[in-house]
C-alpha positions in Angstrom: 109.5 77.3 97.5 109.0 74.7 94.9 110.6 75.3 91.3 107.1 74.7 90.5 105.3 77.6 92.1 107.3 80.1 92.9 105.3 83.4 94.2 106.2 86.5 94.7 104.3 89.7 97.2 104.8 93.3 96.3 103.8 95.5 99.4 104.9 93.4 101.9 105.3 95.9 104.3 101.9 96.8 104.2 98.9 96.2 106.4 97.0 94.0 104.5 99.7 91.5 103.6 100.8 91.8 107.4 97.4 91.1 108.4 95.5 88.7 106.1 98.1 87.7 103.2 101.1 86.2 105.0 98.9 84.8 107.6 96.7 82.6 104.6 100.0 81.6 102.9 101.0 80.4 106.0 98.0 78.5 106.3 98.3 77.4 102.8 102.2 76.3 103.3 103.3 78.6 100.3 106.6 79.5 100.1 107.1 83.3 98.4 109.8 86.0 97.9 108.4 89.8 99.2 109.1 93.4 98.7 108.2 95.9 100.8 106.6 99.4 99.9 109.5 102.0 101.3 109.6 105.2 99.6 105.7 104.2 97.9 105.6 107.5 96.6 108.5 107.6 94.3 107.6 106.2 91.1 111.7 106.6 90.4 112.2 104.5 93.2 109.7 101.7 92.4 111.0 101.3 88.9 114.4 100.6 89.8 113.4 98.3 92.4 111.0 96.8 90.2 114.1 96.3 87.3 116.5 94.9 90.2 113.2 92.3 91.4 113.4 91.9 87.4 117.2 91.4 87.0 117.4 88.7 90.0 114.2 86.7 89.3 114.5 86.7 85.4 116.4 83.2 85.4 113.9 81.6 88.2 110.5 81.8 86.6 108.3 83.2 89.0 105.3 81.9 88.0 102.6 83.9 90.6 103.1 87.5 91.5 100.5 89.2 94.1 100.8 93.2 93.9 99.6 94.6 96.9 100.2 98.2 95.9 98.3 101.6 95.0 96.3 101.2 91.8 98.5 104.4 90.3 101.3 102.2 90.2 99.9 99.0 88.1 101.1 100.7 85.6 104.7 100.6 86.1 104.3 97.0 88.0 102.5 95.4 85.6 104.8 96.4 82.9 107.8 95.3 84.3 106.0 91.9 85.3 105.1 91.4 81.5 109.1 91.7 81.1 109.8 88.6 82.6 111.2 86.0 80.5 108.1 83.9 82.3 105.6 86.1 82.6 103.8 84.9 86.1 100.1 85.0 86.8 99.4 88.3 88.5 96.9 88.8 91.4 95.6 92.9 91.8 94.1 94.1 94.9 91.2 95.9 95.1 90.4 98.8 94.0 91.1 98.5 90.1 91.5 101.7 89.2 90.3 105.1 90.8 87.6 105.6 88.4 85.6 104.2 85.7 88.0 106.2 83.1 90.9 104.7 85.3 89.8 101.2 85.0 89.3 101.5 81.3 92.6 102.6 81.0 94.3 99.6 83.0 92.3 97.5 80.7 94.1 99.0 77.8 97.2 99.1 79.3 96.7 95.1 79.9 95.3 94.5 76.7 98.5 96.4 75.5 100.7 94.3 77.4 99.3 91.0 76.0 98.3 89.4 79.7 95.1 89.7 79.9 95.0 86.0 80.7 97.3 86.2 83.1 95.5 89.0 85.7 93.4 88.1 88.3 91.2 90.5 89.9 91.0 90.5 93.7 88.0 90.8 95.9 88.2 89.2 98.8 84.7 89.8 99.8 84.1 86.6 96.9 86.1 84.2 99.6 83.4 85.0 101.7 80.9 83.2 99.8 81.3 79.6 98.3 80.7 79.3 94.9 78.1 76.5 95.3 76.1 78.2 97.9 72.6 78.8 98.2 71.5 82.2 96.4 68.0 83.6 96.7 65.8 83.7 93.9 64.6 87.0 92.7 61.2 86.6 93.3 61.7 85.6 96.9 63.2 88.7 98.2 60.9 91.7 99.1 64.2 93.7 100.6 67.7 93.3 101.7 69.1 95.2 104.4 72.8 95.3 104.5 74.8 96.7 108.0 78.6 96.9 107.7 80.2 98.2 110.4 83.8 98.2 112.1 84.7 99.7 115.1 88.3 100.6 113.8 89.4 104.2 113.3 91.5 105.1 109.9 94.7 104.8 112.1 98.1 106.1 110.5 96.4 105.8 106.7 94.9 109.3 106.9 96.0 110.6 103.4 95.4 107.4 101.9 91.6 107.5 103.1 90.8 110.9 103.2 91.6 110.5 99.1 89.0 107.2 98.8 86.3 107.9 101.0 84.0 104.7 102.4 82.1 105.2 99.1 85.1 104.0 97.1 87.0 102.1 99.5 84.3 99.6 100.3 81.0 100.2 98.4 82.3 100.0 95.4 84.4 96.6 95.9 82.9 95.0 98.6 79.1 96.0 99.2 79.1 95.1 95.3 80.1 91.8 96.0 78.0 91.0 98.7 75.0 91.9 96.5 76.0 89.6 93.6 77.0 86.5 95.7 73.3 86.6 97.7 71.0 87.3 94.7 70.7 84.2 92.1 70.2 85.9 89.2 72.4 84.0 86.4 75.7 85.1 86.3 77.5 87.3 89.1 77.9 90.2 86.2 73.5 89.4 85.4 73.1 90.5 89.2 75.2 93.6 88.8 73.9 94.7 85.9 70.5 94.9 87.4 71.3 97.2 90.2 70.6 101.2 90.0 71.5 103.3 92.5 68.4 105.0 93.6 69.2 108.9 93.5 69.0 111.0 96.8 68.9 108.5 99.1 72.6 108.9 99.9 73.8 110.0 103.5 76.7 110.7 104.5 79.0 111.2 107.7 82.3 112.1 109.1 84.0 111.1 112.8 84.9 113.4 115.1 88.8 113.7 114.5 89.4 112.4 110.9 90.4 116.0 110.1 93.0 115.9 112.4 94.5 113.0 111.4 98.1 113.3 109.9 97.9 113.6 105.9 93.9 114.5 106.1 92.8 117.6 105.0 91.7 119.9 107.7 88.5 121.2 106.0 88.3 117.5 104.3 84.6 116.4 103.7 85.0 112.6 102.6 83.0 110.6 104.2 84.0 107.7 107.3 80.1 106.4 107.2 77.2 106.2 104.5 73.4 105.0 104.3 72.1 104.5 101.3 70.0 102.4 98.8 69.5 100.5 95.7 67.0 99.6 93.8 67.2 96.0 92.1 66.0 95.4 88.4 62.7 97.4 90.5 61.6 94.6 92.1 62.6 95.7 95.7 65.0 98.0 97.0 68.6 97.3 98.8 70.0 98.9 101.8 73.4 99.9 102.7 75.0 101.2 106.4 78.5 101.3 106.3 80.9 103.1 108.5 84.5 103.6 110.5 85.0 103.7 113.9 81.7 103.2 115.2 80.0 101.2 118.4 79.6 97.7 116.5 81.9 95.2 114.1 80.0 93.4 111.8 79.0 93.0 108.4 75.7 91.0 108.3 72.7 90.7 105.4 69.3 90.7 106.2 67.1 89.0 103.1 63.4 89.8 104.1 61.2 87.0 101.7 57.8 86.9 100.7 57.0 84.4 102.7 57.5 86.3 105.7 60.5 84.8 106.7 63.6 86.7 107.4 67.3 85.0 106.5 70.3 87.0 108.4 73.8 85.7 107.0 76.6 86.5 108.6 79.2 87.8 106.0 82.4 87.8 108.1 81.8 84.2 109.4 84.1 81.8 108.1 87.5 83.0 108.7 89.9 84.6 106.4 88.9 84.9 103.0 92.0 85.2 101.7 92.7 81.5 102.2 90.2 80.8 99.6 91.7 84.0 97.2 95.2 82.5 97.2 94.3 79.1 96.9 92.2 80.1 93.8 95.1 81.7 92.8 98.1 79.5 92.9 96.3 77.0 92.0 95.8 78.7 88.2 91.4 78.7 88.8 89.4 81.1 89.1 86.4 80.6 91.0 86.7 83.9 93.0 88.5 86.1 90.3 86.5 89.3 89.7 86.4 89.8 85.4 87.4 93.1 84.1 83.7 93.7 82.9 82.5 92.8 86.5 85.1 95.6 88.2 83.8 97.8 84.9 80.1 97.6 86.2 81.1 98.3 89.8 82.4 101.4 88.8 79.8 102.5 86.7 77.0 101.8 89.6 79.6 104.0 92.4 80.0 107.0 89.4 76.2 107.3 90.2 76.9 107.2 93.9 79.4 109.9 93.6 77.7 112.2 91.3 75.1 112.1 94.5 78.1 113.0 96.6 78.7 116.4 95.2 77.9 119.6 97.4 77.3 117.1 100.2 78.9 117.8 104.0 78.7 115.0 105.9 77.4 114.9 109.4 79.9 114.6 112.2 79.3 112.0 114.3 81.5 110.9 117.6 83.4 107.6 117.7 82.1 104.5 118.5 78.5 106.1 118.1 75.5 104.2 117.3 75.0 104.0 113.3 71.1 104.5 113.4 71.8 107.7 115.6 74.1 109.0 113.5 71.4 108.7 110.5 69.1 110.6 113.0 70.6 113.9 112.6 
């Protein structure tokens, strides 16, 4: 690692970094210093490691630090990062916040801590798109049709899901995303301001199992899969499949026009986002930072999804089912 850039991971020991993060460093041949997430639960035990990660690195001016953590403990991190004789640039992970009221809060917290120009916002769903690709026009589009699908079950992160749901693990981040990078409609935060979610049209379902996953809760009704819709700026509505462990893997758009043509992009094509994220990143741009007003609208759309939610028991459905039979029930 370069006295120049000099990155550190929190959550190292964690799936993601395992999976996507250290593999796009790699690629990127950047050098960084990790900490793994033993004993996550224990607030105690994060702030001390957190002061000795302080202590040790305090003469060596970290200038990146990418926190791969729960967002109930940005608190803490972020805080002790804004102690740092050099304070570093600081990359989130999705989601920010739990809630609308939660978000607001980490806003203030940042706002308290004097950094707001130092936070970047991850979503790596923007590394999907390039920033200079085509966008359809409003006034093309008569529908959009969105199907994302993995065939993966929730494997050992039963608690951890069971308290999101697919609603807040991936609508609210990711489906949001994909809207605002296909739609050209000025700005990214333009597009999301101009989606509504379109009351009762929520579905949603449950596989066979989740319940008796370690940490779930046995009578647990958060949902593994959801159909649903939009409706945007009411000139033509948006559709949404999205769901766990079922027959297909793929996350795909289809963009019906006026014209009678029919665009299908392939969302997942390209590789691993997070190649584009961390270059972004280190190299102090942002061209795929999510803004605090963006991850503020997000919320505020899902808050209508999950006001929908209430009273709702999802339909069980077996693994690696079909998703339009499960929507047949």
């Amino acid at each position: 690692m370069t006295a120049q850039n000099r990155l550190i991971v929190l959550g190292a020991t964690g799936d993601l970094v395992k999976k996507k993060i250290a593999q796009a460093l790699s690629v990127l041949g950047a050098d960084y210093i990790s900490y793994g997430r033993r004993n996550i639960d224990s607030p105690d035990y994060i702030k001390g490691e957190l002061n000795e990660i302080s202590t040790k690195l305090a003469t060596q001016a970290i200038t990146h630090a990418y926190v791969a953590l729960p967002p109930t403990l940005y608190e803490l991190v972020l805080t002790q990062l804004a102690q740092l004789p050099h304070i570093p640039r600081i990359a989130l992970e999705k989601p920010f916040g739990t809630s609308l009221a939660g978000a607001n809060t980490l806003i203030d917290v940042i706002t308290r801590l004097g950094i707001r120009d130092r936070v970047y916002l991850v979503d790596h769903y923007l590394g999907k798109f390039s920033p200079d690709r085509d966008r359809y026009m409003t006034d093309q589009i008569s529908k959009i049709e969105i199907a994302a699908t993995e065939t993966n079950d929730v494997d050992h992160r039963g608690a951890f899901y069971d308290s999101v749901g697919i609603i807040n693990d991936y609508i609210q981040n990711h489906v949001m995303m994909i809207i605002s990078s296909l739609i050209c409609c000025g700005t990214r935060s333009d597009t999301l301001a101009r989606i509504v979610y379109l009351p009762g049209s929520l579905q949603t379902a449950q596989y066979s199992g989740f319940r008796d996953i370690g940490g779930v809760n046995p009578t647990s009704n958060t949902e593994t899969a959801v159909n649903l819709s939009f409706s945007y700026d009411n000139l033509f509505d948006i559709n949404v499949c999205a769901g766990k462990s079922v027959s297909k893997a793929a996350v795909v758009a289809k963009i019906y026009l006026h014209n009678g043509e029919n665009v299908v992009v392939d969302i997942n094509k390209g590789g691993n986002s997070y190649e584009s994220i961390l270059g972004d990143f280190l190299a102090d741009t942002s061209l795929y930072r999510l803004s605090f007003g963006e991850a503020l609208q997000c919320w505020n759309i899902t808050e209508q999804i999950l006001a929908d939610k209430v009273g709702k028991t999802p339909v069980i459905y077996e693994k690696g089912s079909d998703t339009m039979h499960i929507w047949k029930h």
